[in-house]
Every structure is written in C-alpha cells, then in structure tokens.
N, C-alpha and C positions, 0 to 999 in steps of 0.2 A: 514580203521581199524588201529588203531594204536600199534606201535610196542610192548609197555606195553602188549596189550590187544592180539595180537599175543602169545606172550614169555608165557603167563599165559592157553593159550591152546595146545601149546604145552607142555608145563609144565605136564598138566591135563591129556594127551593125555601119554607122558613116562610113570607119575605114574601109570598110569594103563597097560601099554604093559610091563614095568617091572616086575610091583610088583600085576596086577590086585586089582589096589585100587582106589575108586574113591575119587577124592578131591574136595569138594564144591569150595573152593576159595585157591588162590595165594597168597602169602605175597610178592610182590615187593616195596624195596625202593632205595636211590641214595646209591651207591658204597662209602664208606667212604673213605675219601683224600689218609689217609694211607696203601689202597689197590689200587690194580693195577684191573680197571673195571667203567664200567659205570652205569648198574643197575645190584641190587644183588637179588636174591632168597633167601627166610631165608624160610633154610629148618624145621627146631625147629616143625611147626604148625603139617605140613604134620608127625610125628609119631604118632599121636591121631591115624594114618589108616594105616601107613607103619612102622612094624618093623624092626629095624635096625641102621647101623653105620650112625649118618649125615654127615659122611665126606665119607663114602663109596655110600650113597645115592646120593649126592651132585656131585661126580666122575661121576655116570653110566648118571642122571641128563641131564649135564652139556655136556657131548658127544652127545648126541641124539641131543641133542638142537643146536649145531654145526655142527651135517651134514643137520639139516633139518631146521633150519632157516638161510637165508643166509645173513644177516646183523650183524648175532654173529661170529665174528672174532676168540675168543678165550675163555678159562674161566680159575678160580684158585678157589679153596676151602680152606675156610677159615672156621677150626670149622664147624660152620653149616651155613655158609654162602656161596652162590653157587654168584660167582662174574662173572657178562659177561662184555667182552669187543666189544664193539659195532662198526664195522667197518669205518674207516670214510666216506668211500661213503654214508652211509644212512646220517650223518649229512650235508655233503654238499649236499647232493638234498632236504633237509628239507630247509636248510639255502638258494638254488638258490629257495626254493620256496615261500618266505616268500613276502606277499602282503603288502600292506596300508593296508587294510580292518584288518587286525592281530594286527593291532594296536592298534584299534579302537571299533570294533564290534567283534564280535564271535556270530553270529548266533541269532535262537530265543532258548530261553530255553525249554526245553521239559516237565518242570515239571508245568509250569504256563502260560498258555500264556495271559491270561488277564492283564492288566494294577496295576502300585501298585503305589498308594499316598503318599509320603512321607514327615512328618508333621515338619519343624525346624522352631526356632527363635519363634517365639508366645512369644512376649514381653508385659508389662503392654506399654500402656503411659502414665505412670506418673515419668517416669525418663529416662536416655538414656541406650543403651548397655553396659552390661560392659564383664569383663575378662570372668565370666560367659556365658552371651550369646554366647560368641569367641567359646567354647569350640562345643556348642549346634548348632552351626550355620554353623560353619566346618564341624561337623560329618554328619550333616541332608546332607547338598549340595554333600559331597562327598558318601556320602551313595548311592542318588540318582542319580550321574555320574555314579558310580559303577553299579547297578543294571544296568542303560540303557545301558553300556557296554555288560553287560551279557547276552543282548538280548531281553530287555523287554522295554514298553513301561513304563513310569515316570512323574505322576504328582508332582508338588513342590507344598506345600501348607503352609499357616500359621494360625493360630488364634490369631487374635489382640486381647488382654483383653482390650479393652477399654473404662470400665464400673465397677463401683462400688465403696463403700465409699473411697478407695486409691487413686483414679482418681480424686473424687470430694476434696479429701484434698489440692494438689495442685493448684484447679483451685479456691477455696475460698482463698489460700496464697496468689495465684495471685491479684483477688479481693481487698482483704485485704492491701497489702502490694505493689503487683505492679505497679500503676500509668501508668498505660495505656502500660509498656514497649510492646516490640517485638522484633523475631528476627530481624528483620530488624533494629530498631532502637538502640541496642544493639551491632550487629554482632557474637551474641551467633546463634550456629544452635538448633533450633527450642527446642530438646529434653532435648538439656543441659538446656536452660534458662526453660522450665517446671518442671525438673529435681532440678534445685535449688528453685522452691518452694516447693516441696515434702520436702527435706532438713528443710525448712523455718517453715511449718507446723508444723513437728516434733522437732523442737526445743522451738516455742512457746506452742506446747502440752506438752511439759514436764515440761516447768517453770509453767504452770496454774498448772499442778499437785502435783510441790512441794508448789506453792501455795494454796494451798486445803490443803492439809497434815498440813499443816501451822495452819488449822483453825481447824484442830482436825480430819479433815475425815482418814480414812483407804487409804493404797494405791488402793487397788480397786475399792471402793468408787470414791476416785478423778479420775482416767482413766476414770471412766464412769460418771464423772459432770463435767470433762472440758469443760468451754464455748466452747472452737474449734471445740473438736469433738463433739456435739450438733448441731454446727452449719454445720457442713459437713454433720452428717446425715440428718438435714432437706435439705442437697442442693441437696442430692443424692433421697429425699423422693420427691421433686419438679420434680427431671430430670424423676423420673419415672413417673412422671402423665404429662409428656411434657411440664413443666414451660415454654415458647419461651426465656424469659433469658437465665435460666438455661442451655440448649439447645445449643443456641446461643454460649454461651461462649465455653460449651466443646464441640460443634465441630469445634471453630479456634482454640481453645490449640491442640486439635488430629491432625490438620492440622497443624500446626507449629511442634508437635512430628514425625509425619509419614514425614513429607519433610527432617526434621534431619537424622532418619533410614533407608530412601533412599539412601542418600551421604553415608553413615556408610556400607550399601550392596554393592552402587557402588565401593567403594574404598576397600572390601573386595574379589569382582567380585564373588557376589551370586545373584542367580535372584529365584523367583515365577512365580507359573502360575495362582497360584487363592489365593484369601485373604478370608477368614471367619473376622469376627466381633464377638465380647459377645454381644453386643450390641443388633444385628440382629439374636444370637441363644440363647442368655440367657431363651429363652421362650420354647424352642423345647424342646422334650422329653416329655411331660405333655402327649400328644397324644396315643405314645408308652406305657407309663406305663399305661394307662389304657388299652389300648391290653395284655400286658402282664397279668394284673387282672386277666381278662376276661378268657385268658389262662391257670391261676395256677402258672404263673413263680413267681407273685411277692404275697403276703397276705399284710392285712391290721390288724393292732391293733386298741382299743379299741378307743385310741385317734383321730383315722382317717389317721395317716401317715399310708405309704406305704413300705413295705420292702422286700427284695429277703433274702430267707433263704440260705446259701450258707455251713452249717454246713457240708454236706456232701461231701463235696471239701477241707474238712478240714480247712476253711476258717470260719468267723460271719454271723450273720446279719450284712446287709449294707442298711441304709436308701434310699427312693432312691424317696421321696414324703414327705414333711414336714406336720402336721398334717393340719397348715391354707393352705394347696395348695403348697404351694413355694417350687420352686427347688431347687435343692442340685447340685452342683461342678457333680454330678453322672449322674443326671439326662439329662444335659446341655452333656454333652459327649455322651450320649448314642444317643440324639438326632440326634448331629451333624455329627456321626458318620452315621448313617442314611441317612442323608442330604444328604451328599459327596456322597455316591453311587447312592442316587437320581440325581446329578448333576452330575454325569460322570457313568454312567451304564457299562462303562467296566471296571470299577475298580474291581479287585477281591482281594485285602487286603491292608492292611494301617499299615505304621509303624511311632510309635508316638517319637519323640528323645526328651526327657524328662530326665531330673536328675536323677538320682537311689533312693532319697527319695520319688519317686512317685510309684516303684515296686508294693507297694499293691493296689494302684489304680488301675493299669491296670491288673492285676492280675484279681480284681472283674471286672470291666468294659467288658472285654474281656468273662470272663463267663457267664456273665449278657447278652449279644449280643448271645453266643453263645446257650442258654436257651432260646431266643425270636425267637429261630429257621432261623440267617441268614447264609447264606452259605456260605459267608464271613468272617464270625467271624474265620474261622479257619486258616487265612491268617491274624491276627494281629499281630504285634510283638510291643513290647515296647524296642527301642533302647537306655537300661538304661547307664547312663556314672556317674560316680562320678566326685566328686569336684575338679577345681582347684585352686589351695591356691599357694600365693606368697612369699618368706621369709618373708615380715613381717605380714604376716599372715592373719584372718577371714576378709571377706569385707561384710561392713552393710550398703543397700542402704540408710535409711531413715537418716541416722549418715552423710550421706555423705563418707565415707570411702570406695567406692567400686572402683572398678579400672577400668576408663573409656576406653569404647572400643577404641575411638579415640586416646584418650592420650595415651593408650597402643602401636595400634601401629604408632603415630607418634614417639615413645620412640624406638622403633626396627628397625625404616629406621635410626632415629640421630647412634643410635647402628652400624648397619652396616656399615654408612655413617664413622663412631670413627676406626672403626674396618679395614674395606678398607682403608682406609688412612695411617691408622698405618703400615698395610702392606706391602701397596706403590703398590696394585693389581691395580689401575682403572691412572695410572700417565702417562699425553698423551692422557686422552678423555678428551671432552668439559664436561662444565659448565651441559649443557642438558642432555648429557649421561650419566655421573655420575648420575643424581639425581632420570633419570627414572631405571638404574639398584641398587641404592641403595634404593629404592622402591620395586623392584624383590626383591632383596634380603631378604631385611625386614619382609615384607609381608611370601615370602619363608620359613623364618625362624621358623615366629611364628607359621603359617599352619604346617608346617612338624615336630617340636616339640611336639604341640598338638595330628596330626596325626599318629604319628608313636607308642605311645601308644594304648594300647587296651582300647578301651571304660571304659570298665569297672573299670581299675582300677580309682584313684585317682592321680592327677598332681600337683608336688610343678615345679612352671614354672620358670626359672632363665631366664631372657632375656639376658645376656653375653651368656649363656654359650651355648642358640639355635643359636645365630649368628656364633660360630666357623667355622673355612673352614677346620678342623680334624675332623674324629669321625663320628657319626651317625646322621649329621644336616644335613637341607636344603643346607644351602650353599656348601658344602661338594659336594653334587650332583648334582647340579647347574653349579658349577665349573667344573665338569667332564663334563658336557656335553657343557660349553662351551670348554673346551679340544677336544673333539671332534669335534666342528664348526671348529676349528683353523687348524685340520689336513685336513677336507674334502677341507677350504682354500688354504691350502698349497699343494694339488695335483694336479698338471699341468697336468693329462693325465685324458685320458680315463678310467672308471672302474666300467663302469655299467651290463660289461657282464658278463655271468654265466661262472662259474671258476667250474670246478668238476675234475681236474689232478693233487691235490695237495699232499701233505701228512699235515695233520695238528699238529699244534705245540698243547701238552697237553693242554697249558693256550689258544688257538682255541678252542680247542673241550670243556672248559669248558664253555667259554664264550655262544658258538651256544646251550648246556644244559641249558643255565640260558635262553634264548630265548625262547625254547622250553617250557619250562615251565609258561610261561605269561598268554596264555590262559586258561590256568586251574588256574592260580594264582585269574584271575579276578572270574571267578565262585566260587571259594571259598570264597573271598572278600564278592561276594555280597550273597552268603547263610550264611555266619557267619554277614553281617552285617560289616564289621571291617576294614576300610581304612588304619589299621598300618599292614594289610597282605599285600598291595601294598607298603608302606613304605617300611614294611623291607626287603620288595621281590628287590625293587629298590639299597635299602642302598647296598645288597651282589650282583647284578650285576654291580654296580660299584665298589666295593671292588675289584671284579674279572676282572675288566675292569683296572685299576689300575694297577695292577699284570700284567695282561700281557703288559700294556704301558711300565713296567719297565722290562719285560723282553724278552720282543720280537723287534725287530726290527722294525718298519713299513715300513720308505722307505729306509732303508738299507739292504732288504729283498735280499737274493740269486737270485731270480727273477723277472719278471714282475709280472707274473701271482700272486706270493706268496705279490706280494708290494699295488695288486689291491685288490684283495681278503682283506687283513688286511685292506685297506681304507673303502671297502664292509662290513667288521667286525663292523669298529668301527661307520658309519652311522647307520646299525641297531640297536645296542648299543642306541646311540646319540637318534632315532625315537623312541625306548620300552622308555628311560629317560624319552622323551618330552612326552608320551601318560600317561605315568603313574602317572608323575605331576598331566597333565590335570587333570586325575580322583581326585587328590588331590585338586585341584581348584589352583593349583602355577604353575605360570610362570616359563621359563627360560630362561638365558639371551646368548646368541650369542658369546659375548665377555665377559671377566670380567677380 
C-alpha cells in the first residue's frame, strides 16, 4: 500500500471520529517549495461535509495523523492546506529499495491486459522521409516504448501506401526521363533518387498546363488534359489489371524506396514488427460493408453507393462504398483494421499516430468499427499531432521543398559537432569518439525537442537552439548524466550497501521524491499517450539533480556513509536519466 493511499484513509477515518462526516475522496498534492512539507492535504474540498475553520480543521487533522501514521514526522497549516513532513526513514527504505526492474517495467496493467498495435511512419513511396515524418515516427516508437513500459504487450506496425496515381507519377518520370539510372549507379539512396522524380513529374505537369492555357483551355481543363497525367493514369489503369511491365517496374522502384527508409529507421534507431501494404489491402473492406448492410449499420442510395448515417453522433453522412463498387480511403481502413486483429488475436486496441488534419477521420472510422459491433473498437485512439514548420516556413513535397529526413539530421550532428567544438566539451577524445558522441548528441537533440512538446500542439523547430547544453534540451540532460558516469568514475570505494543512519540533506530528500514518482510518471505517459510527460518529468529531475551537485558536497561529505549514499544518489539519478531516454528512443553518452 502506498503512503498517499495510507495518509487518505486515515484522513477519511479523522473526518469521521472528529467530525462524524464521511469523505468520498482525498485531495493530496506535492508540498509547494515555499512550505516546509512533503505532501499536503487541501482541506478546501472536505467543507462540502465538514463545517468549519480550515485552519482549525487542518490543526485537529494533522495531529491524528502524527500519532497514528508513523512515517509523518510533523505538520504546519497553511490556510487550508494541511502540509506533512514525511520522515526520512520512509525515504531511505524506499530509496535502499529501488530495483532494475523500476527502471524498466512496472508490472502488468490492471485496466487492459491484451496487446495494443501501435500504427507510425506509413509513408507514400514516392519520395523520401522528411521533417514531417521525424515528428510521426518519434511519437509512434516512443508511444510504444512507453506503453510496454507500463506493462503491456506492443505491436509496432506501419502501412506502406505504395499504390496509386502518385506512385505511378514517378515511376512514368523515371521511364521518361531516367535512362536506366539507379541507386547504385548514382549513389542517391533509393527514396531520394525516386523522390526526385516525383519532383520531375510535377514540374513537367505544370509547364504542359501552362501549355494548354496557352491554347485557350481553363485552368481546370488543362490539369485534367495534360499529356503526363493521362499518361500516369493509364500506367496506374495497367498496374491494376497486372500489366508484367508495369509491375515490373514499380516493384524495383518500391525496393530501391523501402532499402532508403530502412537506413533512415536504422540511423533514427526505430524498428517494426509487421508492415501492411495498400497494395495488399486496397481491396479489403468490400466484405465488411456488405455485413454491415445486411445489419442496418450502413443504407444504400438510389445510385448504389453505400453510406453510414452518423447524424446522430452529431457527425454526416460518410460514404463508405462508391456507386461502381470501389473503395474509399474509408473503406480500406475499416478493412485493415479488421485484418490486424485477424492477424494477431490478442490485440485489444490500436492507436493510429497520424497528423491532426485527419481528426475526422478517425473520428467516423472509430464509430463506423464500433456500429459493426467490435469490441475492440472501444480501444482506438487516434494519436493526433500537429505540424511542424521551420523558420523558413510551409514544406511541399511535389515542389521539392520539404525538408529531408536525412539532411535534417545530418544538419543536427554538423550542429552539435559546431557547437562541441565551440565549447571545447569533447578536446582529448579521438577522431572516433567525437563523431559517435556527436551523433548522440544530434540525434538527442532533435528527438528531445520534438518530444518534449505535447503532441498536440504545433512545432516551429530551430535546430540551434535544440542542440543548446542550457535549458530544456537533449543535450542539457545528456550531459547531466554524463556528470553522473564521471562521479560513479571517480569513486575509489565501496558503495553499494544500504545506507538507512543518515539524516538527509533537503536537496536529498528532494531528489529520492522525484524517484519516487517515475512509476507513476510512465502510466500517466502511456494513458495520455504523450512522451513530453517523460521529457519534462526527466528535464526537473535533473534541474534538481544540478541543485544539489551545486550544493551538497559529494565526496567532501562529513562522512563515509553520507560520501557513499550521495554516489548511491546520484547513480539512480544517472539509471531513471538513462531509462527514461530509452523510452524516448535517445542515447546517452558516458563522457562528453
């Protein structure tokens, strides 16, 4: 039982021998800096049932609670805040009792125990990763660290789009204009050199269109009679009746794309455990929605499409059945979503990390599933994120102007590599070590500036100003825990034994509070979904880690015991650092 969950039945247990009142629930939160306490009672709730002074409430309280819990030391009333001070025995047997497994795991969850999917990256191949995907691809992976943190089982998944007239526009550019190239005969990795014919395509479809306009047509008109795109849709009209050309060609472009997005995962350190295709589900769904018919979910109009009325949800009609047959963007989800529990039967929800322009998708998607009566459906989440935009502003793939994942971050390790240098942090390592910690770093930077915001909002991303080693960045925390390897370095003794005869210093007992709270940090993490509760939970135990570097002594300590314990300090410090990275998918480096 935990001490909280103590302090709130006794609590429960006063208001009622006092005052004969019962109290459904407790209000405990952290002791604010400028009181003297560890966790407070905010008496305020309790007058809905107990008349009276909340400072003479808080008084009678706050005694009971010190003869009869013996881990409360003392207490002070503040206003209506009942403040306990929490003896330090109960934190040094917490703190002699902290595991590996605390770092790492916490249990199975109580609320779910089946398996959850979770869906990131799902790129076209018709160009490569960019700043975009960065954002989509970090959240997905750490979402999914997070959650199997919290005690659940975790599939990684994606859906390739790699299918449709975008796809076949590049590979007609190719056709067209390529001349047999390849990665290989190039040394472009696979996605780039596909990627600049997507570029290629759309620059020759815009000159045919001012071409056209030329001869009188409307702008609409011309979009829809340029030679190019006539001719991608007849290549895209071939590939679906199995032209063997057609075929032929875009499955080595897919393979010259997906060998590019491989290196691009590797050198971000994300992995999968299953891949989907449009290709292989563009068809699924058809099945479904005539069950659903058959059921009453979905009606048919006059014309023969198919649709779910969803008026009642305060939402439209959403097609979900074209009138010749063919699927809808709707359709191909509901399918696939289907699929995946077919192919892993212990899944019990799925969360789709997708941009926040897609909200109303999932919105119907998710009601649509939940109307076809699965039991599942009640377990979707859509992990919406907004945009992020760089000073110089909107990035358009087809223009060429987006910001490639690559280049992005081979631009954040030269950054840190600018930046380390400048400092004169890395002067006295080799050639090799520099390059693999200015790699950490890099890498570090751009995950943890990403991650340390909440999904939701919107990112304008300064690559300066995440590399800082001040403030709220990667490297900031990096560096503290290389501070930390340097001390456990630098101690010639013994100091693995349990230490419980000390008195602890305030910036101690704050440090072992910011411990204590990790495992509840990560279950919060993964039921909100949100990797920047681990950021920022990390950013203020090194804040506080800091703080007491600068004002405690380590091996200047009065004692042995007090010189061992502070090394004991600051390795578990160092171990929550390194785990909580982990969950962010970033390294840390030893030295720096």
């Amino acid at each position: 039982m935990s001490l909280q969950h103590t302090i709130s039945e006794n609590v429960k247990t006063a208001i009622h021998e006092l005052y004969n009142a019962n109290l459904e629930s407790v209000e405990l939160q952290a002791t604010r800096k400028e009181f003297e306490g560890d966790i407070t009672v905010v008496i305020f709730p309790m007058l809905r049932v107990v008349k009276g002074n909340p400072v003479q409430i808080g008084e009678a309280v706050g005694k009971l609670l010190v003869d009869n819990v013996e881990e409360i030391k003392s207490y002070n009333v503040v206003k209506g805040f009942l403040n306990l001070v929490i003896s330090d025995s109960y934190y040094l047997d917490f703190f002699a009792n902290i595991k590996d497994d605390q770092y790492f795991g916490f249990g199975t969850s109580v609320e779910n125990d089946k398996a959850v999917m979770v869906e990131y990256s799902s790129p076209n191949t018709n160009k490569p990763l960019h700043l975009g995907h960065i954002r989509n691809i970090l959240l997905g992976y750490s979402v999914a660290e997070i959650i199997k943190a919290s005690g659940k089982k975790v599939y990684k998944t994606q859906i390739i789009n790699d299918r449709g007239i975008h796809i076949c526009k590049s590979m007609l550019a190719w056709k067209m204009f390529g001349k047999g190239e390849t990665p290989e005969s190039t040394g472009l990795k696979g996605d780039k050199l596909v990627g600049n014919y997507y570029v290629k395509f759309d620059q020759i479809y815009k000159s045919q269109i001012a071409e056209l306009e030329t001869q009188g047509k409307s702008k609409e008109e011309a979009k829809k009679e340029a030679p190019i795109l006539i001719e991608a849709q007849e290549m895209l009209r071939k590939w679906e009746t199995g032209d063997p050309e057609v075929v032929k060609l875009w499955k080595t472009m897919n393979e010259w794309v997906y060998a590019g997005f491989d290196q691009t995962y590797n050198t971000v350190g994300v992995d999968f455990d299953s891949y989907y295709y449009e290709s292989n589900t563009y068809l699924l769904g058809k099945d479904n929605i005539e069950e659903g018919l058959a059921k009453g979910v979905f009606f048919k109009k006059e014309d023969g499409s198919v649709w779910c009325d969803l008026t009642d949800e305060g939402l439209d009609e959403k097609l979900v059945l074209r009138s010749d047959g063919t699927s809808v963007y709707m359709t191909q989800d509901i399918g696939t979503a289907i699929q995946r529990v077919k192919d892993n039967p212990d899944v019990g929800g799925m969360i789709y990390t997708v941009g926040n322009e897609q909200d109303y998708h999932f919105k119907v998607l998710f009601l649509i599933l939940k109307k076809l009566g699965y039991d599942w459906a009640k377990n979707l989440h859509h992990l919406s994120y907004g945009m992020v935009d760089l000073p110089s502003g909107k990035m358009k793939s087809r223009e060429g102007t987006v910001v490639d994942a690559d280049d992005l971050i081979e631009e954040m390790i030269k950054t840190a590599s600018e930046i380390s240098k400048e400092l004169g942090k890395l002067d006295g390592y080799t050639e090799e070590e520099r390059t693999t910690i200015y790699n950490t770093i890099g890498l570090g930077a751009l995950k943890y500036f990403i991650l340390k915001v909440d999904p939701k909002k919107r990112i304008l991303f300064n690559p300066e100003e995440s590399v800082d080693f001040q403030g709220n960045t990667g490297p900031f925390i990096q560096y503290t825990y290389a501070r930390v390897q340097a001390i456990l370095r630098k101690a010639d003794f013994e100091y693995t034994k349990t230490i419980n005869d000390i008195t602890l210093h305030p910036k101690e007992k704050e440090l072992i509070k910011q411990l204590e709270l990790y495992p509840e940090i990560i279950q919060n993490a993964a039921n909100e979904l949100s990797p920047a509760i681990i950021a920022n939970y990390t950013y203020d135990l090194v804040k506080s880690y800091n703080s007491f570097f600068q004002n405690v002594s380590i091996f200047g300590a009065d004692s042995d015991q007090e010189k061992m314990f502070r090394v004991q300090l600051s390795n578990s410090v160092g171990n929550t650092i390194k785990s909580a990275f982990k969950l962010l998918g970033i390294n840390v480096p030893d030295r720096m």
